[in-house]
ZAMARGU-4260 file (C-alpha; in steps of 0.2 Angstrom, whole numbers, plus 5000, padded with zeros to 4 digits):
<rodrens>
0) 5129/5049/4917 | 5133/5036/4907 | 5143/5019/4915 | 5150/5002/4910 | 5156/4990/4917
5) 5162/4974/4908 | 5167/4956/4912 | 5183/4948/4904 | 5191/4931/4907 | 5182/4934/4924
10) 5190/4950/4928 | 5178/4964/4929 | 5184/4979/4919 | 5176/4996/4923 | 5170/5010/4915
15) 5178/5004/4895 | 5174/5015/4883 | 5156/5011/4873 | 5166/5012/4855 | 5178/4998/4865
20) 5163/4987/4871 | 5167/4975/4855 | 5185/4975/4854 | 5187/4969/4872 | 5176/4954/4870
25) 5169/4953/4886 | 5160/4937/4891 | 5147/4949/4896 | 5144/4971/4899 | 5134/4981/4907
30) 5129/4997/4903 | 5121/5009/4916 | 5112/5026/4911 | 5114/5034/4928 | 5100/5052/4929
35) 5102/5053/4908 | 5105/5073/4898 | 5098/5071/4882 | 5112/5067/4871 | 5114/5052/4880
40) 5098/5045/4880 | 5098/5046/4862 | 5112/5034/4861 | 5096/5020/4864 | 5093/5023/4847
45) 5107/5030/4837 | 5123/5019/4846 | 5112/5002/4852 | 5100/5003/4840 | 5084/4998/4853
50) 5065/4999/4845 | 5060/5014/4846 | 5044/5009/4856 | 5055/5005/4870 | 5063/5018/4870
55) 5049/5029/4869 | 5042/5022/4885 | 5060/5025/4892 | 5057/5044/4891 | 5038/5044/4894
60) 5029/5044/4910 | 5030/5030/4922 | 5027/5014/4916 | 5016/4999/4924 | 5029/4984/4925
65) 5030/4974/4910 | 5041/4964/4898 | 5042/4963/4881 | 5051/4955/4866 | 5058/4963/4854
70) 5069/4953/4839 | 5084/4958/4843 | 5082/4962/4861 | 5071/4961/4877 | 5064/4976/4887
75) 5058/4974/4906 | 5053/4989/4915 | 5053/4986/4933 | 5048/4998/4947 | 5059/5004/4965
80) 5050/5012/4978 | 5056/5025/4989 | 5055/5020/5006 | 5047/5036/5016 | 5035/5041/5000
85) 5031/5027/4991 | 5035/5036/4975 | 5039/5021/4962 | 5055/5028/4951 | 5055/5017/4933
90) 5070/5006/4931 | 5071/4999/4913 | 5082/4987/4906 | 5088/4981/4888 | 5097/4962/4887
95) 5104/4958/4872 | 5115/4941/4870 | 5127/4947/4881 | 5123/4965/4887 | 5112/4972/4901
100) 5107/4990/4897 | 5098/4998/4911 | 5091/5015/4911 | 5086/5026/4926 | 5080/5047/4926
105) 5084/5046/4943 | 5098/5039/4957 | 5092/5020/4962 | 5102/5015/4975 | 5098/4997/4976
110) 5106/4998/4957 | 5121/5007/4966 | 5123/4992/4978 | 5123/4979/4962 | 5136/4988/4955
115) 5149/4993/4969 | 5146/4974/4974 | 5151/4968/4956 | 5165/4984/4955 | 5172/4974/4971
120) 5174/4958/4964 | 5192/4951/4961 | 5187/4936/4952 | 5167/4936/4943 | 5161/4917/4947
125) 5158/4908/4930 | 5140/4907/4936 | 5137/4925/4936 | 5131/4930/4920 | 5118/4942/4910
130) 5101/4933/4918 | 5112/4932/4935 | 5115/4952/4934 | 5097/4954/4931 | 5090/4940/4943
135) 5102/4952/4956 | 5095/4969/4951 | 5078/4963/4954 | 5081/4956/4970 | 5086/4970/4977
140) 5074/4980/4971 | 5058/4968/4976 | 5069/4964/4994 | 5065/4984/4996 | 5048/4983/4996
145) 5049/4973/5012 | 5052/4988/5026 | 5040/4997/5015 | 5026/4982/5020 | 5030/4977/5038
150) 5032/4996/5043 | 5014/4998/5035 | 5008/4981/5046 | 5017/4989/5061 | 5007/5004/5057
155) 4991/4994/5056 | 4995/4986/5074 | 4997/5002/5081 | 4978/5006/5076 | 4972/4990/5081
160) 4979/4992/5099 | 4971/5011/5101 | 4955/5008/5095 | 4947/5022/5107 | 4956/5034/5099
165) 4946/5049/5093 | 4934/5045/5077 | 4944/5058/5065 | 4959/5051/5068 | 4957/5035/5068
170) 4949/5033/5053 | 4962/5046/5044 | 4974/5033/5050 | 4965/5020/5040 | 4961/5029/5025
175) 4982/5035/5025 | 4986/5015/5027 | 4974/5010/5015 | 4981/5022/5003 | 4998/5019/5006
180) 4993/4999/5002 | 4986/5003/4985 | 4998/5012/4981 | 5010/4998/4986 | 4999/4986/4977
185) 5001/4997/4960 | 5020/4990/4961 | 5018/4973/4968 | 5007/4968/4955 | 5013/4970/4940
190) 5030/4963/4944 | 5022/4949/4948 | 5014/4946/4933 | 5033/4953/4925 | 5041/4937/4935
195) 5028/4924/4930 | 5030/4930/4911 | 5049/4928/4915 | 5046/4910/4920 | 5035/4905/4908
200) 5045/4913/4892 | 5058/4902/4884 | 5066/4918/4876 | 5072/4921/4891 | 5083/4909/4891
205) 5085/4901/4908 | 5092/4888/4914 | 5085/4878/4928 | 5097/4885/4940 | 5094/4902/4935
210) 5075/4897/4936 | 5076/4891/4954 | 5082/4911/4958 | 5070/4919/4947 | 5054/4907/4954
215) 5062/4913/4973 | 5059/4933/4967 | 5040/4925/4963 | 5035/4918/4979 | 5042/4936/4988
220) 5028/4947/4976 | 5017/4931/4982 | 5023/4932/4999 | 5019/4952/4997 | 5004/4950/4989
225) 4997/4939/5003 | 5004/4952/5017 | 4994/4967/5008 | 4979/4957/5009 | 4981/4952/5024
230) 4981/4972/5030 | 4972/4977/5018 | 4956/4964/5029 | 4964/4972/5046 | 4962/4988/5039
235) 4943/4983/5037 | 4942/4973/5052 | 4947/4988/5062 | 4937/5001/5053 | 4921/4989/5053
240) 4923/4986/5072 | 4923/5005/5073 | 4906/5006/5065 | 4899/4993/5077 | 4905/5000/5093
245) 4899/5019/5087 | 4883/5011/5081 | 4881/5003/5100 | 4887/5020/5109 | 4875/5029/5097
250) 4860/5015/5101 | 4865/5017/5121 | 4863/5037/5120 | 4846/5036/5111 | 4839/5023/5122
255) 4844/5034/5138 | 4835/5048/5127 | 4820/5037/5123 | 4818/5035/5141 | 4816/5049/5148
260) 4808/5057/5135 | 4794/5044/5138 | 4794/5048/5158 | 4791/5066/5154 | 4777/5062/5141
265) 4762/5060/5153 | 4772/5072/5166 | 4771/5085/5151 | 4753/5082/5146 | 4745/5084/5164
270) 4754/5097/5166 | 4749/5105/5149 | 4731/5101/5153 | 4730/5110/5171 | 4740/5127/5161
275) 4724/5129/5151 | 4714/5147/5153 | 4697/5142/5154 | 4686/5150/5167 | 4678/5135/5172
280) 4689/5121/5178 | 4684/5114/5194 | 4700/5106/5201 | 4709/5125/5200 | 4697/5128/5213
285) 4701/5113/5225 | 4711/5119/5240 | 4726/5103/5239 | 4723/5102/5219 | 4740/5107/5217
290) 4749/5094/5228 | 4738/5083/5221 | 4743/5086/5206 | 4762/5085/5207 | 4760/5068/5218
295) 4752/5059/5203 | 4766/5066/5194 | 4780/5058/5205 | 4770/5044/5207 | 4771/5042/5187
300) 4787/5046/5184 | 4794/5034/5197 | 4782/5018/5191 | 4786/5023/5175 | 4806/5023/5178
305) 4804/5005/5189 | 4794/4997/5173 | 4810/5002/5162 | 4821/4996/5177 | 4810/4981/5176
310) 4813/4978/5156 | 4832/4982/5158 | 4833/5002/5149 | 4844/5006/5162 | 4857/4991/5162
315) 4873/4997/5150 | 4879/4981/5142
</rodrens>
């Protein structure tokens, strides 16, 4: 589906034909490619004439983030994120001198919320124009990426707060968090780079009032960026502290081990020594040798087990 919507004399006109786009003389147009067939997606090269490099990155796989300058035109390609999967859907866009051209394979429904608020308008303010369009559409698509981030911190609290949760889950928990954060940061990123290169570039065009909004889309991928850090250490933190209190449950079990084992050492020895076969073993023959026998082996055992009291083996800390 292919839509348009143009702006005359401050009057938005919509859906004008594209062979009517220069006879209206509109202060400025935008043209949506909405889930494209084919023969509308060859209009990019055969009605507006776009490079063809762009256009091939249109149709190809996903894209990372970028911009680039062509003679005749600029090409950003920008990334929304579905909120439940995290799946990035490419959302391209085309600016001439006075067009926006955006291009997207699926439904986008922060583009949606762009156009019903500019299909809404009575009166377009003088101040909205081409770089303010697409200062809007990136807006709303980076202001989407915050319920992704603060459901993934809400997620990472949760953790924090159940630490004695069994091992498995917990750090399945960590390793799905961690995963959804990279995946996150594949976005994040690069449209942070996109912005910076949006700021520094005078082909952009800016002016400092169009700047000012642009720079405020910059600090919310810094903002971002610092958030997913700061997770991304929790996530560490948590799993780190994990290792340490498994190490220390693991130490106290071997220590109770250790312990007894060395009780029963001498208890095991004595009484390996007196199971013997020989013929000739003169204590076998002692009428209370067996009493005696099992008393040095109480005996031991108890000032063995008052020597670990002693060295504090038996205090959990």
């Amino acid at each position: 589906m292919i839509r348009t919507l143009a702006v005359v004399d401050q009057k938005v006109i919509i859906n004008p034909p594209l062979e009517r786009l220069e006879e209206i003389q509109a202060d400025w147009v935008w043209v949506d490619f909405d889930s494209p067939v084919k023969e509308e997606t060859n209009l990019l090269r055969s009605f507006f004439d776009f490079h063809p490099l762009a256009v091939e990155d249109c149709v190809n796989n996903l894209q990372r983030p970028k911009v680039e300058f062509y003679e005749e035109h600029l090409f950003y390609v920008v990334h929304a994120l579905d909120e439940k999967t995290l799946e990035a859907t490419e959302v391209d866009f085309f600016t001439t001198k006075n067009m926006v051209v955006t291009f997207h394979k699926t439904e986008v429904p922060e583009i949606d919320f762009v156009w019903n608020y500019l299909k809404g308008l009575k009166v377009v303010p003088p101040e909205l124009g081409k770089n303010e369009l697409i200062h809007k559409l990136m807006d709303k698509l980076v202001d989407m990426y915050f319920p992704i981030m603060h459901r993934l911190e809400e997620r990472v609290i949760s953790i924090e707060s159940n630490e004695d949760d069994e091992a498995p889950k917990l750090i399945n928990q960590i390793f799905d968090i961690r995963t959804d954060l990279l995946s996150l940061r594949k976005t994040v990123v690069p449209m942070r780079e996109l912005l910076y290169r949006i700021l520094e570039s005078k082909r952009v065009g800016l002016d400092a009032d169009e700047r000012s909004y642009f720079h405020d889309i910059y600090d919310h991928l810094l903002r971002l960026t610092d958030m997913m850090t700061s997770a991304r250490e929790m996530t560490s933190d948590i799993r780190d502290n994990y290792i340490s209190l498994n190490s220390y449950r693991m130490n106290n079990i071997m220590k109770t081990l250790t312990v007894i084992t060395t009780i029963f050492m001498p208890l095991t020895f004595i009484a390996g020594l007196y199971g013997m076969n020989f013929v000739n073993m003169p204590e076998l023959k002692s009428e209370n040798g067996y009493f005696y026998v099992l008393g040095i082996m109480i005996l031991l055992g108890v000032m063995m087990s008052l020597w670990f009291k002693k060295k504090g083996w038996f205090e959990q800390d």
